[in-house]
C-alpha beads as a LAMMPS data file, in Angstrom:
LAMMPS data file: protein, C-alpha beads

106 atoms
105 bonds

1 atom types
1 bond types

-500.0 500.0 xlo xhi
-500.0 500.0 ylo yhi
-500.0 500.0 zlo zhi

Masses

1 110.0

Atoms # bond

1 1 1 354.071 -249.096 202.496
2 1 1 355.770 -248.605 205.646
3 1 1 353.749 -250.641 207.881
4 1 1 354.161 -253.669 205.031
5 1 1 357.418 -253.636 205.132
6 1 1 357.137 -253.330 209.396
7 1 1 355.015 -256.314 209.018
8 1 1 357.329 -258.260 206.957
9 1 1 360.187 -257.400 209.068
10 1 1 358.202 -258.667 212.325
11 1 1 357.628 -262.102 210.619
12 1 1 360.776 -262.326 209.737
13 1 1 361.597 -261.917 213.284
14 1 1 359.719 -264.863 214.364
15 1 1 361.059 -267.017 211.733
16 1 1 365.134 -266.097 212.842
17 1 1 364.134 -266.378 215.854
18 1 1 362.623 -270.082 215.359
19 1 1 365.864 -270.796 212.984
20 1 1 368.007 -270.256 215.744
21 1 1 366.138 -272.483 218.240
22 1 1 367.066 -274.578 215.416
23 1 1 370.577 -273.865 215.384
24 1 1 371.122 -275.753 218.634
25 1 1 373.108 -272.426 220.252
26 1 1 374.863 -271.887 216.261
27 1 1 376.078 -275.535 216.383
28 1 1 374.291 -276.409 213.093
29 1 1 375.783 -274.256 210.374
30 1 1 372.711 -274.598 207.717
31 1 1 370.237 -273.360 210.546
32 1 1 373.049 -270.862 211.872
33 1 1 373.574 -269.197 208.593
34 1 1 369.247 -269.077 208.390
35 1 1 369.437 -267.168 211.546
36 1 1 371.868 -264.705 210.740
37 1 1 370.650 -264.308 206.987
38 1 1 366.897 -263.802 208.285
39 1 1 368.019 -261.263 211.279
40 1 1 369.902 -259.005 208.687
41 1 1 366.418 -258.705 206.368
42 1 1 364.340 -258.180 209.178
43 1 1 366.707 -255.352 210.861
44 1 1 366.783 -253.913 207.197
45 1 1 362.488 -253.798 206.939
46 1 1 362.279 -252.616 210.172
47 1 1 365.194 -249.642 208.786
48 1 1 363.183 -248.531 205.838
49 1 1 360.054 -248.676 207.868
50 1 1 361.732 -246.252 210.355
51 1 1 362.065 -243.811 207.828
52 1 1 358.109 -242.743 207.933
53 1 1 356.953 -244.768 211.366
54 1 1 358.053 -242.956 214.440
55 1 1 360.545 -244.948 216.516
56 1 1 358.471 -245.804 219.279
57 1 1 355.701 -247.505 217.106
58 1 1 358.025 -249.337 215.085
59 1 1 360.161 -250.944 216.967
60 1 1 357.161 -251.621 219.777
61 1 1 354.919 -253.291 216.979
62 1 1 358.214 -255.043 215.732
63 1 1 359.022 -256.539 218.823
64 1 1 355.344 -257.167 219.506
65 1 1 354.632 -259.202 216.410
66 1 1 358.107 -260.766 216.959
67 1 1 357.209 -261.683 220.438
68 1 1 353.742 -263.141 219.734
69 1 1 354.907 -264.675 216.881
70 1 1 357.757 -266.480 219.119
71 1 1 355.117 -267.830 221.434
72 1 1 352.640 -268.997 218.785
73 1 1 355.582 -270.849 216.868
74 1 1 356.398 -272.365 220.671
75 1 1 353.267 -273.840 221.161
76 1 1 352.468 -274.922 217.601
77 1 1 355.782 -275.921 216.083
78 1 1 358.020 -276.845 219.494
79 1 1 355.089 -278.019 222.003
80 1 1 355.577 -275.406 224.131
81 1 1 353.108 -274.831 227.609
82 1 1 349.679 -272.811 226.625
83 1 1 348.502 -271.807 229.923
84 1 1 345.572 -269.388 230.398
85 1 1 348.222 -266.823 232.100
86 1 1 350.834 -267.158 228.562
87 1 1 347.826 -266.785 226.408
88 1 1 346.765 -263.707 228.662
89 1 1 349.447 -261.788 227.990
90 1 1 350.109 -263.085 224.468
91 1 1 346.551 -261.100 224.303
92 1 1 347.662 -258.009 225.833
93 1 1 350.548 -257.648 223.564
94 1 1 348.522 -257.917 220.600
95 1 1 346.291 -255.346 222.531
96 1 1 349.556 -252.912 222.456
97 1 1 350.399 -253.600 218.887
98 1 1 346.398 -252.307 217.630
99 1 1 346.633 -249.619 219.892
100 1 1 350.205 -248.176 218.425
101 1 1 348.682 -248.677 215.353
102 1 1 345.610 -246.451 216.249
103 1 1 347.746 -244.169 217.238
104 1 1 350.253 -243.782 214.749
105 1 1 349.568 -240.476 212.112
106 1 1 350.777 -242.894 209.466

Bonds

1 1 1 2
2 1 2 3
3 1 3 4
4 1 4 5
5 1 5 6
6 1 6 7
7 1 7 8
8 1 8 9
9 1 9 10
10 1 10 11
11 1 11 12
12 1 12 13
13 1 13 14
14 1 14 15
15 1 15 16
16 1 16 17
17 1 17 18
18 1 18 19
19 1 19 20
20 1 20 21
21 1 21 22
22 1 22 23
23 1 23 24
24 1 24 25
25 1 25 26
26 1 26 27
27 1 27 28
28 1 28 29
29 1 29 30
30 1 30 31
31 1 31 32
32 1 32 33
33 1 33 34
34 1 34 35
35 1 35 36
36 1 36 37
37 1 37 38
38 1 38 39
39 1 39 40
40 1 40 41
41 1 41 42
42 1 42 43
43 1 43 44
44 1 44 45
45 1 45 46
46 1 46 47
47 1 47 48
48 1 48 49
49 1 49 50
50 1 50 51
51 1 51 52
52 1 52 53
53 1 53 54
54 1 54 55
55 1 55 56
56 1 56 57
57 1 57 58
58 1 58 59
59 1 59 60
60 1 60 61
61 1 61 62
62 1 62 63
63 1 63 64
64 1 64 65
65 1 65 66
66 1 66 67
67 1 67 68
68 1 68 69
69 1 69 70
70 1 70 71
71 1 71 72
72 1 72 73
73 1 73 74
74 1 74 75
75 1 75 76
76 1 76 77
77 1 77 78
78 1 78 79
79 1 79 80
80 1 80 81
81 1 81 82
82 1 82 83
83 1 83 84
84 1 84 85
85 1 85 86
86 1 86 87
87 1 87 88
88 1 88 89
89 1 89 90
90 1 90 91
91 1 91 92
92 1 92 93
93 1 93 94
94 1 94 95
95 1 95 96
96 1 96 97
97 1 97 98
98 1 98 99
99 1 99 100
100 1 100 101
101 1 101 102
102 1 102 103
103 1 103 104
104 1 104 105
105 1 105 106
């Protein structure tokens, strides 16, 4: 159940962090108040995860699925650049993530 709820909490990471793209630097209250709201549940997933996950693999996967995420959500939702060298390491981060998770006991 742990790595669900890691999961979850890394998705949620992409999403607050495309909410507060959204927020215009917290100038739009609605988008703001996403950010913040979204931020809290992920930092609470990642918490319960925590308590069976050893630190290093959570929060590296977290951050990994949250970055990745971020840079998909770029391209796709915001038009971001998707040069050969950003899709490269996009790769090699998802590279990291399987390989903490063939590593982890759990």
């Amino acid at each position: 159940m742990a790595w669900t709820y890691l999961v979850i909490a890394g998705i949620l990471e992409v999403a607050w962090a495309y909410s507060m793209k959204l927020s215009e630097g917290f100038t739009r209250p609605v988008a703001a108040a996403t950010t913040i709201v979204l931020m809290i549940a992920s930092f609470a997933l990642l918490s319960i995860s925590m308590r069976t996950l050893p630190l290093g693999t959570a929060y590296t996967v977290w951050t990994g699925i949250g970055a990745v995420g971020a840079f998909v959500v770029g391209i796709v939702a915001l038009g971001e650049q998707a040069s050969l060298m950003r899709i490269g390491a996009g790769v090699l981060i998802v590279a990291g993530i399987v390989l903490m998770k063939l590593s982890s006991p759990q």
